[in-house]
Structure formats: structure tokens, C-alpha cells
C-alpha positions, 0 to 999 in steps of 0.5 A, spaced: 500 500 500 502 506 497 504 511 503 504 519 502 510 522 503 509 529 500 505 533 503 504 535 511 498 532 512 494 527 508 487 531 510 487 538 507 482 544 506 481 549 499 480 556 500 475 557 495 479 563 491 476 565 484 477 571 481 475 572 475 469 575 470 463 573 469 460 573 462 457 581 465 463 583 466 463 582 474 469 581 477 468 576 483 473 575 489 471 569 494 477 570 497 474 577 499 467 575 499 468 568 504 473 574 509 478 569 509 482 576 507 480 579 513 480 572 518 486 568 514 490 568 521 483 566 525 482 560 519 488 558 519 488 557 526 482 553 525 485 548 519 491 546 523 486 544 529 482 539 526 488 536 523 488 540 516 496 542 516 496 543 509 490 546 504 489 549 498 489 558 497 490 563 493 494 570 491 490 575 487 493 576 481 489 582 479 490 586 485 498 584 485 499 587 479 494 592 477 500 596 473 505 592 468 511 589 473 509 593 480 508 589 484 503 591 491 503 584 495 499 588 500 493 582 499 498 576 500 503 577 505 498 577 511 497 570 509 504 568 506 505 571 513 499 567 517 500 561 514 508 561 517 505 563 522 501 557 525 505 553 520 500 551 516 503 548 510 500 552 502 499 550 495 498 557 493 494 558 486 498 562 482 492 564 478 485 562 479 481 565 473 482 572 474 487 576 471 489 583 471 485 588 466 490 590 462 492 583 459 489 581 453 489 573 454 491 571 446 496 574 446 505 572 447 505 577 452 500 574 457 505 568 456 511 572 459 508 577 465 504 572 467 512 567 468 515 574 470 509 576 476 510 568 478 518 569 478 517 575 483 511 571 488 518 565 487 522 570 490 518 573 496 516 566 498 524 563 498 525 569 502 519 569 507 519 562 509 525 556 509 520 551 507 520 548 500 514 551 496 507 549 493 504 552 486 499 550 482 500 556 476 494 556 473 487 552 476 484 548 471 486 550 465 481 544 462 475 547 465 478 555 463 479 552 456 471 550 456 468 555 460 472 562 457 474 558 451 467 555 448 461 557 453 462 564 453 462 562 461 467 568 464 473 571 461 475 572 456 467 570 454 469 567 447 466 561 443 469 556 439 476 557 441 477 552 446 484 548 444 487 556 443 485 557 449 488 551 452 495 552 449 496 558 451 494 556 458 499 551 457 504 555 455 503 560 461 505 554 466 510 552 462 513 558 462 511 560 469 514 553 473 521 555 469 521 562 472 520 559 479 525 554 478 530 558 477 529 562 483 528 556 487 529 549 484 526 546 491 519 548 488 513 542 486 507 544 482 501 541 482 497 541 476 489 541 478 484 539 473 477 535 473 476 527 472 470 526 469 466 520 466 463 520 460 459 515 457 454 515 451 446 515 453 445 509 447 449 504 444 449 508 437 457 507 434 457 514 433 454 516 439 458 512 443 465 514 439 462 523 440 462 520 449 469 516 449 472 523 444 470 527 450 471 523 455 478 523 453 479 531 452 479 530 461 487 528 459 489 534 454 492 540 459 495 534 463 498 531 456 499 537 452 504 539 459 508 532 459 509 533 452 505 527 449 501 532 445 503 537 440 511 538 444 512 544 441 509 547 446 514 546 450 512 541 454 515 536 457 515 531 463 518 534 468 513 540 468 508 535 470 510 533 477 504 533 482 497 531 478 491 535 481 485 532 481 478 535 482 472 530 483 464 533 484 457 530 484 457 532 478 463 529 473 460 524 471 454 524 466 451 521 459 454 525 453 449 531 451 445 529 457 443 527 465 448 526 471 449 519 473 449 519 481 452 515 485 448 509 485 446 508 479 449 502 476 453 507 470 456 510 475 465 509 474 467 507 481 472 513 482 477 508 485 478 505 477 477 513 475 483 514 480 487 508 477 486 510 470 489 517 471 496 513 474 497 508 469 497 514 463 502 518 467 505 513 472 505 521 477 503 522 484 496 524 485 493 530 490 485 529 490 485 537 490 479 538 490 473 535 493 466 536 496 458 536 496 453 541 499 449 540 504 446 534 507 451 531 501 457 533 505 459 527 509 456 521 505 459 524 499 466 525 503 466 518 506 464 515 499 470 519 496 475 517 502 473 509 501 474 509 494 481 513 495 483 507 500 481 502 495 486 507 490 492 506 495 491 499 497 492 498 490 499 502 490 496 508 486 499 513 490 495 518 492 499 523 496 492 527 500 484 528 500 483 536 500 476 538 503 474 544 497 472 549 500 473 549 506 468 555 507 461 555 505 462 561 500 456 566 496 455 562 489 458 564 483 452 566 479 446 568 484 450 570 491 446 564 494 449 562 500 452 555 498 453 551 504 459 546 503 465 548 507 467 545 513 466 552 516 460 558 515 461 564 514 464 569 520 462 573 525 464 580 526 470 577 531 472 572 525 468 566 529 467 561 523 461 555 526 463 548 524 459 544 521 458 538 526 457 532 522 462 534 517 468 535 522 467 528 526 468 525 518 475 529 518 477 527 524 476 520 524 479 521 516 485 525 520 486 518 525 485 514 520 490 517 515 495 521 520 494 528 523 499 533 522 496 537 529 492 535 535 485 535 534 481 539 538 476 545 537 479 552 536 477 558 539 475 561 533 470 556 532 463 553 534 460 547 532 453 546 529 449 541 531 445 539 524 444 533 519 
């Protein structure tokens, strides 16, 4: 059975951090609209209570830079700092979606400032803490590629332009994971995207072969950076180090219609999804986000941890389970309070209520997988007793 080695604790907690534009030109900021900005120390203290030594955050890119190569750190190193504080390990998200205004996203220059504005958070980061450093430099550029590049969905809002759009986020990984490494080669990069299954709703040819092409789309980002696809893009295999991936209630689905669920005899055990994922890349894998709303919270977390065992008995090395987000959060399209965190939103003394249910599932996860801290229940924190 494979036994995780990489990170500080198996368990972790994702800090919901998008900050693009919406297809109305709103700017989103969950950072900012969870106030985790305002309470990172306080939610920082929560993680490593419950034994989430290490989690999942992000800088905001469109804040950091907002004039072409000055940079205001002003919105980072509070939690740069926090984090070192209570020694709570991060991934930081170099780019989630969002991006300066000024940056007009086809172009070789986005390419090159984003790896210049990744180079400057390298250094920073190497002279704050000794500790050797996560990324992940651009979160999900298969579901940026579909949702910016074909549905119109948010920035850059276009159709029809998928692959495009997917190579030059590809390129931009690339490009920002050699600046980084030349100001600190200690430095690992996960690289997050959705695992998704798809199959066809009939047994036609054509149908079935429409449902497998799209299936297999969930692998080009991780391809086209391992260089196994169009290599001259600069990929290659060392820029795939640690493969993220993000699995929902929702990724799977018959091709053109219905989700399949859970239980329904369709559905691809995510244990053989997982297994699949190792096979083609033979790298470690980091569940990089997971979760369910409401009273799915617990039932869907104990699925996915069973499945993950199932995964590592068969000695897929899967290097930890990161809870995401870890704070309920305002819906992307609505500002409707989403009830998925393992903590709500905060008082006006920075004080989060646990969600019960979902917090005795982590601590016992915790114990069977290893603890970074003692679990125990923060000041900052109250529990809340709902099913």
C-alpha cells in the first residue's frame, strides 16, 4: 500500500479563491467575499486544529499587479505571513481565473508577465519562509479552456476557441514553473484539473465514439504539459510533477445529457477513475479538490475517502484528500449562500461555526490517515449541531 510522503498532512482544506469575470463583466473575489482576507490568521488557526496542516489558497493576481511589473503584495503577505505563522503548510494558486485588466489573454505577452509576476511571488516566498514551496500556476486550465474558451462562461467570454485557449494556458505554466525554478529549484507544482466520466446515453457507434472523444479531452492540459501532445509547446515531463485532481457530484454524466449519481449502476467507481489517471502518467496524485453541499457533505466525503483507500491499497499513490472549500462561500452566479465548507461564514470577531457532522468525518479521516496537529476545537470556532 502506497504511503504519502509529500505533503504535511494527508487531510487538507481549499480556500475557495476565484477571481475572475463573469460573462457581465463582474469581477468576483471569494477570497474577499468568504473574509478569509480579513480572518486568514483566525482560519488558519482553525485548519491546523482539526488536523488540516496543509490546504489549498490563493494570491490575487489582479490586485498584485494592477500596473505592468509593480508589484503591491499588500493582499498576500498577511497570509504568506499567517500561514508561517501557525505553520500551516500552502499550495498557493498562482492564478485562479482572474487576471489583471490590462492583459489581453491571446496574446505572447500574457505568456511572459504572467512567468515574470510568478518569478517575483518565487522570490518573496524563498525569502519569507525556509520551507520548500507549493504552486499550482494556473487552476484548471481544462475547465478555463471550456468555460472562457467555448461557453462564453467568464473571461475572456469567447466561443469556439477552446484548444487556443488551452495552449496558451499551457504555455503560461510552462513558462511560469521555469521562472520559479530558477529562483528556487526546491519548488513542486501541482497541476489541478477535473476527472470526469463520460459515457454515451445509447449504444449508437457514433454516439458512443462523440462520449469516449470527450471523455478523453479530461487528459489534454495534463498531456499537452508532459509533452505527449503537440511538444512544441514546450512541454515536457518534468513540468508535470504533482497531478491535481478535482472530483464533484457532478463529473460524471451521459454525453449531451443527465448526471449519473452515485448509485446508479453507470456510475465509474472513482477508485478505477483514480487508477486510470496513474497508469497514463505513472505521477503522484493530490485529490485537490473535493466536496458536496449540504446534507451531501459527509456521505459524499466518506464515499470519496473509501474509494481513495481502495486507490492506495492498490499502490496508486495518492499523496492527500483536500476538503474544497473549506468555507461555505456566496455562489458564483446568484450570491446564494452555498453551504459546503467545513466552516460558515464569520462573525464580526472572525468566529467561523463548524459544521458538526462534517468535522467528526475529518477527524476520524485525520486518525485514520495521520494528523499533522492535535485535534481539538479552536477558539475561533463553534460547532453546529445539524444533519
Amino acid at each position: 500500500m502506497h504511503i504519502p510522503s509529500i505533503f504535511d498532512s494527508f487531510m487538507m482544506g481549499g480556500f475557495e479563491c476565484s477571481t475572475h469575470r463573469r460573462n457581465d463583466q463582474r469581477r468576483l473575489d471569494l477570497i474577499a467575499a468568504t473574509g478569509h482576507d480579513r480572518w486568514v490568521a483566525q482560519d488558519y488557526v482553525n485548519m491546523a486544529s482539526v488536523g488540516l496542516g496543509c490546504v489549498r489558497d490563493g494570491l490575487r493576481w489582479h490586485l498584485i499587479e494592477q500596473r505592468p511589473g509593480r508589484y503591491d503584495w499588500s493582499s498576500f503577505l498577511p497570509m504568506l505571513r499567517a500561514a508561517n505563522a501557525q505553520s500551516v503548510q500552502v499550495i498557493w494558486d498562482l492564478c485562479h481565473y482572474g487576471l489583471p485588466d490590462d492583459i489581453d489573454i491571446w496574446r505572447p505577452a500574457f505568456v511572459e508577465r504572467f512567468a515574470r509576476y510568478a518569478g517575483a511571488v518565487a522570490r518573496l516566498v524563498r525569502a519569507e519562509s525556509p520551507a520548500v514551496p507549493f504552486y499550482s500556476p494556473i487552476n484548471e486550465i481544462s475547465f478555463w479552456a471550456w468555460a472562457g474558451g467555448d461557453v462564453a462562461y467568464f473571461n475572456p467570454t469567447t466561443t469556439g476557441r477552446t484548444m487556443e485557449l488551452k495552449h496558451q494556458l499551457v504555455r503560461a505554466s510552462i513558462a511560469a514553473i521555469e521562472e520559479i525554478r530558477a529562483v528556487d529549484n526546491r519548488a513542486r507544482f501541482v497541476q489541478a484539473d477535473p476527472a470526469i466520466h463520460v459515457i454515451a446515453p445509447n449504444k449508437r457507434a457514433d454516439q458512443i465514439e462523440n462520449a469516449e472523444r470527450y471523455r478523453l479531452a479530461q487528459y489534454e492540459a495534463w498531456d499537452l504539459l508532459a509533452g505527449m501532445q503537440w511538444p512544441g509547446l514546450g512541454g515536457r515531463p518534468e513540468f508535470l510533477d504533482i497531478i491535481g485532481v478535482n472530483y464533484y457530484p457532478h463529473n460524471q454524466w451521459f454525453h449531451g445529457g443527465e448526471r449519473i449519481l452515485l448509485g446508479d449502476p453507470y456510475y465509474r467507481p472513482f477508485a478505477g477513475m483514480l487508477s486510470e489517471i496513474y497508469q497514463r502518467y505513472r505521477r503522484p496524485i493530490l485529490l485537490s479538490e473535493t466536496g458536496a453541499e449540504g446534507s451531501l457533505r459527509v456521505p459524499w466525503l466518506a464515499y470519496v475517502s473509501e474509494q481513495v483507500m481502495q486507490a492506495m491499497a492498490q499502490n496508486v499513490p495518492i499523496e492527500g484528500i483536500c476538503l474544497y472549500p473549506v468555507l461555505d462561500y456566496p455562489g458564483w452566479d446568484d450570491d446564494r449562500h452555498c453551504s459546503a465548507g467545513l466552516f460558515g461564514f464569520a462573525d464580526f470577531m472572525g468566529c467561523r461555526t463548524a459544521h458538526e457532522p462534517l468535522l467528526h468525518e475529518v477527524q476520524k479521516l485525520t486518525a485514520r490517515f495521520g494528523s499533522a496537529s492535535p485535534l481539538a476545537y479552536p477558539v475561533t470556532v463553534r460547532a453546529r449541531h445539524e444533519r
